[in-house]
Backbone as CSV, one residue per row, in Angstrom:
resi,resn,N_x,N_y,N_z,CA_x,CA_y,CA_z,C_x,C_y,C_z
1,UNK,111.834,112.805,93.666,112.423,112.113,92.521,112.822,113.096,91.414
2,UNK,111.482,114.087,90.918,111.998,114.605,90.084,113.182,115.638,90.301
3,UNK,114.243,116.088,91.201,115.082,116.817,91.688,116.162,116.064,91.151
4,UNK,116.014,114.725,91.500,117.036,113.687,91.310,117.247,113.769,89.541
5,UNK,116.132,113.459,88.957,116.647,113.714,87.494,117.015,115.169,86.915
6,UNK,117.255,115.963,87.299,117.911,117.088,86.841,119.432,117.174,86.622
7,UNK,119.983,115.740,86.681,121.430,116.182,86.710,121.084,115.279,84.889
8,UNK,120.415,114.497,84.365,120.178,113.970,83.183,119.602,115.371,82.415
9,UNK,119.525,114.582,80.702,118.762,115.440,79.814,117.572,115.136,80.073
10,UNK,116.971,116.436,79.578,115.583,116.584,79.524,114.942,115.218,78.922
11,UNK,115.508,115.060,77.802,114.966,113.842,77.163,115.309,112.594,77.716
12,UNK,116.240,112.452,78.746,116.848,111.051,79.253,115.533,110.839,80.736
13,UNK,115.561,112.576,80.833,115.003,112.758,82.634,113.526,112.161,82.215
14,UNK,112.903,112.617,81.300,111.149,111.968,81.020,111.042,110.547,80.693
15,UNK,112.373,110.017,79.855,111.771,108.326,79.979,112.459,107.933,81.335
16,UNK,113.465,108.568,82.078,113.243,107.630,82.854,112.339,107.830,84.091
17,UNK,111.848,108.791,84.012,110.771,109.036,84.907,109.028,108.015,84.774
18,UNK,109.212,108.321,83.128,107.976,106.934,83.096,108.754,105.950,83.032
19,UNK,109.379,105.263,83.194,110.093,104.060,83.601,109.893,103.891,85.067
20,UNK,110.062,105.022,85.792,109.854,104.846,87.719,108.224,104.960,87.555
21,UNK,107.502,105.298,87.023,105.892,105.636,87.143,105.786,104.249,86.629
22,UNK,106.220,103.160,85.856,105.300,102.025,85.445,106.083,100.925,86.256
23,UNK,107.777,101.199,87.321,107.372,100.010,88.240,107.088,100.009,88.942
24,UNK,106.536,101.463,89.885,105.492,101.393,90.671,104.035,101.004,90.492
25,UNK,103.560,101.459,89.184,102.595,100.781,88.795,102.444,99.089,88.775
26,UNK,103.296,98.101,88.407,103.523,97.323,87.974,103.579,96.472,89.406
27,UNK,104.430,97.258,89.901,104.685,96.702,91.549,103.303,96.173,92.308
28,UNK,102.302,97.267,91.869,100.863,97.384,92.735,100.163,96.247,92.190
29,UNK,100.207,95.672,91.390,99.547,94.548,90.397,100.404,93.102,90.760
30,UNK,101.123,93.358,90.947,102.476,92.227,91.400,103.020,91.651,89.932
31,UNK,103.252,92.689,89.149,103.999,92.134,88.326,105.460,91.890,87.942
32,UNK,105.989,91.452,88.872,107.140,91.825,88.820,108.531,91.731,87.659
33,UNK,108.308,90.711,86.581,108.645,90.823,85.461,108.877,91.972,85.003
34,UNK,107.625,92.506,84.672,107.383,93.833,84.412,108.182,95.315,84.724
35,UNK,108.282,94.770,86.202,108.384,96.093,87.313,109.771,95.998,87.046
36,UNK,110.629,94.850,86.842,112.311,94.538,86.915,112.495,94.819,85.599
37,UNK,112.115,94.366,84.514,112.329,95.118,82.941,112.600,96.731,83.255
38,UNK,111.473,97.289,83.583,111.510,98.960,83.578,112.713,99.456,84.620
39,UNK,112.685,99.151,85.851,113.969,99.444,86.811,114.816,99.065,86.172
40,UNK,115.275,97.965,85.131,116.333,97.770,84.678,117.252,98.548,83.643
41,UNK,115.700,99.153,83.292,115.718,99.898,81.888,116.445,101.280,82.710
42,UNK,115.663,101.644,83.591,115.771,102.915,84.570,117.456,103.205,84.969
43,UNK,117.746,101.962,85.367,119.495,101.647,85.907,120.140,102.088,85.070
44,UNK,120.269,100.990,83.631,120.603,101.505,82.544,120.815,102.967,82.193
45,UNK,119.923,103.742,81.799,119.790,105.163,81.734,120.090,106.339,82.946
46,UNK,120.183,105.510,84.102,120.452,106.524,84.608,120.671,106.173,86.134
47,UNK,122.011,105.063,86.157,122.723,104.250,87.323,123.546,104.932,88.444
48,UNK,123.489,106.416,88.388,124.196,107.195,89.502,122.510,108.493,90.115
49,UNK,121.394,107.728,89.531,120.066,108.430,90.371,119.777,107.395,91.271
50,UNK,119.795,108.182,92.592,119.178,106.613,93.701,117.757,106.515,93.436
51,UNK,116.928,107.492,93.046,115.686,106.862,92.879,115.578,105.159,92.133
52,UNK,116.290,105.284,90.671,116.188,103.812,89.516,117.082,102.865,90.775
53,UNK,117.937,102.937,91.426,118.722,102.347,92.140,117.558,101.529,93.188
54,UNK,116.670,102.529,93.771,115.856,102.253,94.831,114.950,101.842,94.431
55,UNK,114.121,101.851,92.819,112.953,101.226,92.423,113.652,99.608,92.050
56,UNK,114.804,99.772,91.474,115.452,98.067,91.508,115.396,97.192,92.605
57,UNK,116.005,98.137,93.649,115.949,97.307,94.913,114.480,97.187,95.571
58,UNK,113.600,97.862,95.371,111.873,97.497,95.843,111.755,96.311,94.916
59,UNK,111.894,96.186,93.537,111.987,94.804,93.100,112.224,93.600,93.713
60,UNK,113.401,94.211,93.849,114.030,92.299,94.671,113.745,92.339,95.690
61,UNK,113.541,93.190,96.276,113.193,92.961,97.708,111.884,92.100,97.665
62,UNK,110.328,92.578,96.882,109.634,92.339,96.638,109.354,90.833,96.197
63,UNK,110.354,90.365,95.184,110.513,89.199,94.434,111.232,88.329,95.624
64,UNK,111.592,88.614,97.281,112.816,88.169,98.104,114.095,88.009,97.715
65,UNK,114.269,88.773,96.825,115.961,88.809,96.234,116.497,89.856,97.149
66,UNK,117.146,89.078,98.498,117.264,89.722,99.881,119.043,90.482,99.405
67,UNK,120.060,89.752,98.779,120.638,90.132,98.918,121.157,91.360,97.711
68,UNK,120.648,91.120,96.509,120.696,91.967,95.163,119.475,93.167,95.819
69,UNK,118.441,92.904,96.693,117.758,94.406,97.023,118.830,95.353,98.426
70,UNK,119.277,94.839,99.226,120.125,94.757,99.898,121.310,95.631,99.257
71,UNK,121.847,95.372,98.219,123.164,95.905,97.582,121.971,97.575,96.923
72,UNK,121.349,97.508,96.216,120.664,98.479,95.403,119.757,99.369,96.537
73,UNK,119.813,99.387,97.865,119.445,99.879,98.642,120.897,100.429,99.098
74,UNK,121.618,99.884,99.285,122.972,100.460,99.910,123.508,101.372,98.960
75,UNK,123.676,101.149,97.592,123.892,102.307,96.767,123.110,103.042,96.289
76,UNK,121.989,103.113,96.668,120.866,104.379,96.945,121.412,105.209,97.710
77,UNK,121.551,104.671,99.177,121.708,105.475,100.228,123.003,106.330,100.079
78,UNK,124.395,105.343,99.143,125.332,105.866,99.343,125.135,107.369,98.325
79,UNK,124.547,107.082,97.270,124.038,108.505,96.523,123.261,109.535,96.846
80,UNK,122.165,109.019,97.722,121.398,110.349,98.503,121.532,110.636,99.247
81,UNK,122.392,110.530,100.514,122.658,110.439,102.091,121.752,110.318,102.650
82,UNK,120.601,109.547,101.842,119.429,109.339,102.908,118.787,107.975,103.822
83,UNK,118.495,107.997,104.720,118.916,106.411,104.804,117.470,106.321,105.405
84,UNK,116.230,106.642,104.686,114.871,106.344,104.460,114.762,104.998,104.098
85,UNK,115.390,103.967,103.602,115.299,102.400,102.849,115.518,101.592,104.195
86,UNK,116.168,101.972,105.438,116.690,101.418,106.223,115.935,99.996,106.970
87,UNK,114.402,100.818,107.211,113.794,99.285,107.766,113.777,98.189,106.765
88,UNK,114.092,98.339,105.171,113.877,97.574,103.889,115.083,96.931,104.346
89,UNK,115.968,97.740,104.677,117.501,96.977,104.375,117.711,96.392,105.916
90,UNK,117.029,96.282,107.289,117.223,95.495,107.761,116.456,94.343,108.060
91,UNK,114.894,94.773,106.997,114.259,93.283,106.426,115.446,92.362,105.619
92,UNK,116.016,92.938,104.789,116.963,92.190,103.930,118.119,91.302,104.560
93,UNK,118.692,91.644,105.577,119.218,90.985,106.875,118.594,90.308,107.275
94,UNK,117.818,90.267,107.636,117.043,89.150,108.325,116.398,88.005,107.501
95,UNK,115.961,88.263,106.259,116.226,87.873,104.640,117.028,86.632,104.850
96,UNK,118.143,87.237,104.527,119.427,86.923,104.601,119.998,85.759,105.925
97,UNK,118.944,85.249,106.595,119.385,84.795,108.039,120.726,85.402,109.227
98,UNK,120.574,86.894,108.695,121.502,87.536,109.500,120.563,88.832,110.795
99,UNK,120.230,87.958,111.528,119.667,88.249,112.851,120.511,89.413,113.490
100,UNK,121.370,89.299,113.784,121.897,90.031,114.502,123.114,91.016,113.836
101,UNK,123.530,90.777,112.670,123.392,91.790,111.329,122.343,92.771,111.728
102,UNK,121.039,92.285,111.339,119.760,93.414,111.294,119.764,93.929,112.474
103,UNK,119.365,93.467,113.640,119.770,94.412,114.994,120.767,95.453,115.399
104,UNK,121.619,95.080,114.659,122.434,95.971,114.684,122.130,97.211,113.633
105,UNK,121.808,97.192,112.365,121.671,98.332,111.673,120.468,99.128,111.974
106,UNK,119.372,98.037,112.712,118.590,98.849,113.243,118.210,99.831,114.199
107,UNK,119.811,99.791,115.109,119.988,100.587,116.387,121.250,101.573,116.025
108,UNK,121.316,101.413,114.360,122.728,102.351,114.187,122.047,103.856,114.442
109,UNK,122.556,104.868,114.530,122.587,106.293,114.726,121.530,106.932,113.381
110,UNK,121.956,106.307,112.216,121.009,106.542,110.730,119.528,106.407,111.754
111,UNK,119.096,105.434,112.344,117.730,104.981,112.745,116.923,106.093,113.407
112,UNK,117.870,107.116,113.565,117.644,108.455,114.425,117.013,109.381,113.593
113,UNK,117.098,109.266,112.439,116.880,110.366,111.274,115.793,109.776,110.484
114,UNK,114.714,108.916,110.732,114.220,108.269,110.080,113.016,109.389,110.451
115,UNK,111.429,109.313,109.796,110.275,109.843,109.689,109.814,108.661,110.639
116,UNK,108.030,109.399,111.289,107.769,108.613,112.419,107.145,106.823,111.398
117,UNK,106.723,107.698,110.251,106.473,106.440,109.398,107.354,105.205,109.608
118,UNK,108.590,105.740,109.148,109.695,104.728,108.927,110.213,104.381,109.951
119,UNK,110.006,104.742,111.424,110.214,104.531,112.745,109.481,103.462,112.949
120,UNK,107.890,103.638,112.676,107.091,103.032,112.769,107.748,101.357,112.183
121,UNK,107.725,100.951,110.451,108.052,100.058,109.651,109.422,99.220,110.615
122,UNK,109.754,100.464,110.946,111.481,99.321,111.429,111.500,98.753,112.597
123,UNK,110.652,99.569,113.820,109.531,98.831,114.929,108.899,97.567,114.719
124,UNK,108.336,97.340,113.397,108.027,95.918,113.057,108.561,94.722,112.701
125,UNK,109.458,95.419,111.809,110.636,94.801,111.733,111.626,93.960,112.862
126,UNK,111.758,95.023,113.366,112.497,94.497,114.347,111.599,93.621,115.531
127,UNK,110.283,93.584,115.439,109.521,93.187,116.466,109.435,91.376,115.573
128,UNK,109.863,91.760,114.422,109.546,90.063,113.803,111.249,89.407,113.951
129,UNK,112.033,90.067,114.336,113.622,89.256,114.435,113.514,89.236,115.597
130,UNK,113.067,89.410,116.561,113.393,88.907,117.949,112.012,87.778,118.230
131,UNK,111.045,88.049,117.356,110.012,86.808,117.003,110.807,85.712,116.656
132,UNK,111.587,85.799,115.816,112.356,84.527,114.866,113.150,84.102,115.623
133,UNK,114.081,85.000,116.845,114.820,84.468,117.862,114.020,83.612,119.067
134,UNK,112.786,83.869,119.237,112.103,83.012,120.098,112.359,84.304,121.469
135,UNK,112.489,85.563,121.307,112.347,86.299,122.229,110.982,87.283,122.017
136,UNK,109.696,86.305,122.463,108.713,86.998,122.452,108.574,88.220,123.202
137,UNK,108.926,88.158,124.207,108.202,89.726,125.344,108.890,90.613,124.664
138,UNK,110.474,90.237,124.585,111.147,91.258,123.400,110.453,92.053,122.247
139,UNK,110.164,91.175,121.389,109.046,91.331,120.317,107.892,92.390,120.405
140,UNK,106.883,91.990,121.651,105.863,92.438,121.966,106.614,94.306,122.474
141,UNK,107.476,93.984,122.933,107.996,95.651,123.623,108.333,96.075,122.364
142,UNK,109.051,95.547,121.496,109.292,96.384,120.582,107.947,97.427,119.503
143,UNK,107.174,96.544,120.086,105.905,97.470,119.436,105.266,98.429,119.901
144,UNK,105.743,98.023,121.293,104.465,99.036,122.394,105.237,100.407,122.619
145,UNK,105.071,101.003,121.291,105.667,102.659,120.980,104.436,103.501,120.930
146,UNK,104.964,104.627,121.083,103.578,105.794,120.889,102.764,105.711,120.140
147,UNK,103.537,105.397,118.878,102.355,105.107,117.822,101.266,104.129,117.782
148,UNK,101.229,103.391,118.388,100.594,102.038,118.880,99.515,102.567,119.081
149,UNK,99.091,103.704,119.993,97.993,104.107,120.295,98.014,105.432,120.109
150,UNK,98.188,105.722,118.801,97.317,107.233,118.401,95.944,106.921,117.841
151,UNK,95.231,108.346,118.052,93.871,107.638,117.782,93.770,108.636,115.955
152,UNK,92.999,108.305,115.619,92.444,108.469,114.110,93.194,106.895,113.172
153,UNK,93.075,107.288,111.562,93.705,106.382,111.055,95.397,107.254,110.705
154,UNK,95.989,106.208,110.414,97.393,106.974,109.924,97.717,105.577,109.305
155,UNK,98.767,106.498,108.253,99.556,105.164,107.291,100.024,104.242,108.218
156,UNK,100.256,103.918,109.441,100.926,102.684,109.763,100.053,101.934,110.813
157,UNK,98.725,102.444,110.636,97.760,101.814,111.959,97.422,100.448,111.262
158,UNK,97.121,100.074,110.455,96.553,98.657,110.138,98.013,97.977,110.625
159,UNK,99.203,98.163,110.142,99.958,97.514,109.850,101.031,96.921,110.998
160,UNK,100.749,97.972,111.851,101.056,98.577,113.330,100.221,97.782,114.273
161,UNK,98.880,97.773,114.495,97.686,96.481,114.826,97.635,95.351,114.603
162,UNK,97.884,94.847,113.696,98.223,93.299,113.112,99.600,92.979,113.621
163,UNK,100.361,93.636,113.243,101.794,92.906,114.009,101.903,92.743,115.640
164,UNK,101.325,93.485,116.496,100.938,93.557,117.375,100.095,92.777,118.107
165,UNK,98.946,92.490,117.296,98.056,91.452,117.249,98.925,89.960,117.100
166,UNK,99.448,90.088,116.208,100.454,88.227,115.929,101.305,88.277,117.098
167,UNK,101.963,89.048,117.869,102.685,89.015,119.069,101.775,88.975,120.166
168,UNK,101.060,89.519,120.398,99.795,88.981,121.199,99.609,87.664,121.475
169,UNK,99.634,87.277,120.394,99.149,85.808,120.170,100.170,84.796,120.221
170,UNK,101.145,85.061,120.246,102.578,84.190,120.315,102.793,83.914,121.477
171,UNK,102.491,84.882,122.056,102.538,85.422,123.999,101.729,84.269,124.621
172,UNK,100.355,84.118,124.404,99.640,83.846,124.554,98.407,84.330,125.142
173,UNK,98.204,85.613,125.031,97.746,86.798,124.915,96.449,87.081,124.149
174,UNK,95.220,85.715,123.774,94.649,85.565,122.714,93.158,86.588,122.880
175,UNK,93.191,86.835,123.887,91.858,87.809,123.945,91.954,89.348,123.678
176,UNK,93.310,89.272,123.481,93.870,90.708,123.599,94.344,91.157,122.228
177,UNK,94.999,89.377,121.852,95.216,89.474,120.296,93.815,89.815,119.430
178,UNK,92.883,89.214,119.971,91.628,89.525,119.211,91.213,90.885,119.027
179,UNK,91.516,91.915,120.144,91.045,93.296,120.220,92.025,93.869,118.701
180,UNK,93.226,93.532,118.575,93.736,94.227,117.720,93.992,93.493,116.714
181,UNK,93.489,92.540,116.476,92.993,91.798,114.871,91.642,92.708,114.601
182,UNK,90.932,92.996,115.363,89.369,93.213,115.085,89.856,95.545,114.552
183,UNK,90.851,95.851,115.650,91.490,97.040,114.936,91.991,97.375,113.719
184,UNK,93.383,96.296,113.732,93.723,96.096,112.251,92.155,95.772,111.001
185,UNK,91.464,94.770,110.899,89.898,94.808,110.336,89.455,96.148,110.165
186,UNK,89.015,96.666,111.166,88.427,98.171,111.028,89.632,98.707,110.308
187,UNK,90.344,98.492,110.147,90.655,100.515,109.502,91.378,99.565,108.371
188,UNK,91.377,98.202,107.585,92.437,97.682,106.336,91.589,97.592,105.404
189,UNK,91.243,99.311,104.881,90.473,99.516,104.062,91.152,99.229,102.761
190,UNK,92.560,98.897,102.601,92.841,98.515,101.288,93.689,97.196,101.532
191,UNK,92.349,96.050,102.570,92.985,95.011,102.162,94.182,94.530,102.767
192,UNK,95.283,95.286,103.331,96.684,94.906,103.081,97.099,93.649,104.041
193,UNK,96.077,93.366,105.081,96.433,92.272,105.892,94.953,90.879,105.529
194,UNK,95.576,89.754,105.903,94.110,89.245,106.430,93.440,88.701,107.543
195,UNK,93.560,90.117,108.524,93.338,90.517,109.854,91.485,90.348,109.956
196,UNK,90.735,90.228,108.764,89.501,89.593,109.118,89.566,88.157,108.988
197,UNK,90.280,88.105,108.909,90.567,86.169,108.223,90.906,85.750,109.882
198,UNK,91.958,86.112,110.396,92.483,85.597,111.578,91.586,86.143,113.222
199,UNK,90.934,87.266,112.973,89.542,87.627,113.563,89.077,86.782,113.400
200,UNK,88.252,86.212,112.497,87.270,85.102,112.128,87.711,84.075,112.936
201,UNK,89.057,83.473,112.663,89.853,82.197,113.208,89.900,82.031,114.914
202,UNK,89.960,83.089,115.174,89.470,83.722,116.837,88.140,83.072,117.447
203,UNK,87.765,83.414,116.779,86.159,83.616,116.944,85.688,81.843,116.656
204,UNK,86.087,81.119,116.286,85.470,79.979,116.011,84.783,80.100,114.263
205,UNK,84.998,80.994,113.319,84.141,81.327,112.439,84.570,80.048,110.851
206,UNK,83.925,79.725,110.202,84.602,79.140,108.688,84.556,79.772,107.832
207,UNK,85.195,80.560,107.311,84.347,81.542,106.275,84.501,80.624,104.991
208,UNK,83.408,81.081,103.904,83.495,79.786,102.735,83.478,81.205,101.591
209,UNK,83.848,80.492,100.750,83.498,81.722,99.429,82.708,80.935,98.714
210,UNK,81.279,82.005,98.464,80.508,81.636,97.953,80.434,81.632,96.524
211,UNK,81.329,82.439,96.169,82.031,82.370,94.710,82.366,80.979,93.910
212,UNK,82.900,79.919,95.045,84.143,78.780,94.698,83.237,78.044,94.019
213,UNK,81.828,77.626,94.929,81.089,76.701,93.982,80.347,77.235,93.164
214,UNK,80.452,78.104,92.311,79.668,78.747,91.175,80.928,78.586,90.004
215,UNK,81.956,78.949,90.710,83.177,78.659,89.466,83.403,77.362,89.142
216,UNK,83.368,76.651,90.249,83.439,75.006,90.051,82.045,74.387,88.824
217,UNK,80.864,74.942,89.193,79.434,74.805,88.194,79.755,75.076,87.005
218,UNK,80.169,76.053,87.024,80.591,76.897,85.778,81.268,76.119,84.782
219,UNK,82.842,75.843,85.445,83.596,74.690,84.846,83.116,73.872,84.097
220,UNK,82.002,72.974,85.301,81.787,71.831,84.691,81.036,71.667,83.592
221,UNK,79.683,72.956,83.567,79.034,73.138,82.152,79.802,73.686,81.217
222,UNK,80.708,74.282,81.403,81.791,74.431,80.179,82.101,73.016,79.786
223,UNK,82.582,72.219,80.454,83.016,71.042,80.073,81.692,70.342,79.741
224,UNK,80.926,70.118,80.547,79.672,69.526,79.757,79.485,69.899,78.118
225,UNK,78.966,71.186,78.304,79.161,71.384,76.938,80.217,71.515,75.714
226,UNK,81.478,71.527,75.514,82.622,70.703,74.853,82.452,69.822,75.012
227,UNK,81.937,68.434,75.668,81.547,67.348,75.635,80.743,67.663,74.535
228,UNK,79.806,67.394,74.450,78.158,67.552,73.758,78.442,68.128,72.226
229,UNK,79.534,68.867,72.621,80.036,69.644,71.335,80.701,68.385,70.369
230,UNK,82.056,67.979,70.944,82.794,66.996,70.609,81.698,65.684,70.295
231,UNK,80.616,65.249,71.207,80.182,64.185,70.199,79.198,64.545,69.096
232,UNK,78.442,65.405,69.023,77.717,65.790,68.201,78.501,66.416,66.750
233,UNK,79.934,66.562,66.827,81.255,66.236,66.019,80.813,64.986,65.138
234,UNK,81.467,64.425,66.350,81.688,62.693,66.241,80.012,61.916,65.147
235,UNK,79.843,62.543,65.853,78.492,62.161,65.032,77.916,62.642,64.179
236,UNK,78.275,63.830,63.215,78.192,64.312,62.425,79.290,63.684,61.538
237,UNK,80.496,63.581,62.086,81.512,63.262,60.734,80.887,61.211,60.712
238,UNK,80.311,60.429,62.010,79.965,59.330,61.112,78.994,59.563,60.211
239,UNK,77.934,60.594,60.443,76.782,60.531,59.456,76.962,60.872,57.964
240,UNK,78.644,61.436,57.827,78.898,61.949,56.532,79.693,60.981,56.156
241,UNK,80.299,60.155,57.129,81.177,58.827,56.556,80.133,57.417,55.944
242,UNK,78.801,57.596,56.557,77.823,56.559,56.084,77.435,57.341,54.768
243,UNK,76.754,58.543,54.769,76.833,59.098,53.561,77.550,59.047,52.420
244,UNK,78.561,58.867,52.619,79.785,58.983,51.701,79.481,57.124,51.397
245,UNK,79.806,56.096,52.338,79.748,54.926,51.699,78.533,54.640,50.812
246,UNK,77.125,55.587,51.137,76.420,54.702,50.636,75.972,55.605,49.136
247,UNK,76.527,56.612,48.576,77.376,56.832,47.624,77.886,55.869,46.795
248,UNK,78.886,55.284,47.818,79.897,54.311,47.176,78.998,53.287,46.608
């Protein structure tokens, strides 16, 4: 990024750099109000850097504004020659109910130049549009890539396991889906699926939060007490209204 702001001033290049640092921040919280103010701000100041171009379009994409992330991904790419956004932009196709749109950009020649990461992301991608077409085995092949089974953790193993796992299971494949719900679990140390949730669902399990009825208790003695509050009010202002008459 910061390469990208060197064609700005020094003073233009630092706000808009904390402008890209708070809608990524903002993004992680799901604020997206937030995150679209600052990219907007970012555009504004500085509408020929694909980075502000590409933090706009993680916006909408984010918010499902398939076809405004879609456009701000395409003029990213057309400014950096890089076409790293690509599995984003043929989520956005498919977004878009354009199936075979996305298949196609996903087998363009760009798809060749991608990182194994982003190989990885557009593998999923594409493994959920031939889901939506009702071409499961399709689906399921589209996953069963090298990466599927490397061993340690890597950025795309939870994410890579779970999708895999839901095609499993579409198949009808449910014992098998379970092995890689229970994978995805092990290693979604930040959460990102709820691959123990659908493990559980496997398994026959209910999970309850034991939280729910303590907040519900909670509530209600709040409200109990604003009750108690409110008549002991009430009954204070008659005891000053009898007071007052007998005054009178």
């Amino acid at each position: 990024m910061h390469h990208q702001l060197r064609t700005l001033s020094k003073e233009n290049a630092e706000g808009v750099a904390q402008h890209l640092v708070m809608v990524a921040a903002l993004l992680e919280v799901d604020d997206f109000s937030g995150a679209e103010a600052h990219a907007e701000t970012a555009v504004r100041r500085a509408g020929r850097v694909p980075a502000a171009r590409e933090a706009l379009g993680l916006v909408a994409y984010r918010k499902g504004e398939w076809a405004r992330a879609l456009s701000e991904f395409r003029t990213a790419r057309r400014l950096s020659g890089s076409s790293h956004m690509l599995p984003l932009m043929v989520d956005c196709e498919r977004g878009l109910g354009r199936p075979e749109r996305a298949l196609e950009l996903a087998m363009s020649p760009e798809a060749k130049t991608l990182t194994v990461e982003e190989r990885v992301e557009l593998a999923i991608v594409i493994s959920g549009i031939r889901r939506d077409l009702g071409q499961l085995d399709a689906a399921r092949l589209a996953l069963e890539i090298p990466q599927l089974k490397a061993t340690g953790r890597k950025p795309w193993t939870t994410r890579l396991a779970y999708a895999y796992a839901e095609t499993l299971l579409a198949v009808g494949r449910e014992e098998d889906a379970r092995t890689w719900f229970a994978r995805a679990a092990d290693t979604d140390t930040e959460l990102e699926t709820d691959a123990a949730e659908r493990l559980a669902e496997l398994d026959g399990v209910i999970l309850t939060d034991l939280l729910e009825g303590e907040e519900e208790d909670d509530l209600e003695d709040v409200d109990h007490d604003r009750g108690n509050d409110r008549g002991n009010d009430r009954g204070n202002d008659r005891d000053h209204d009898r007071g007052t008459d007998g005054d009178r």
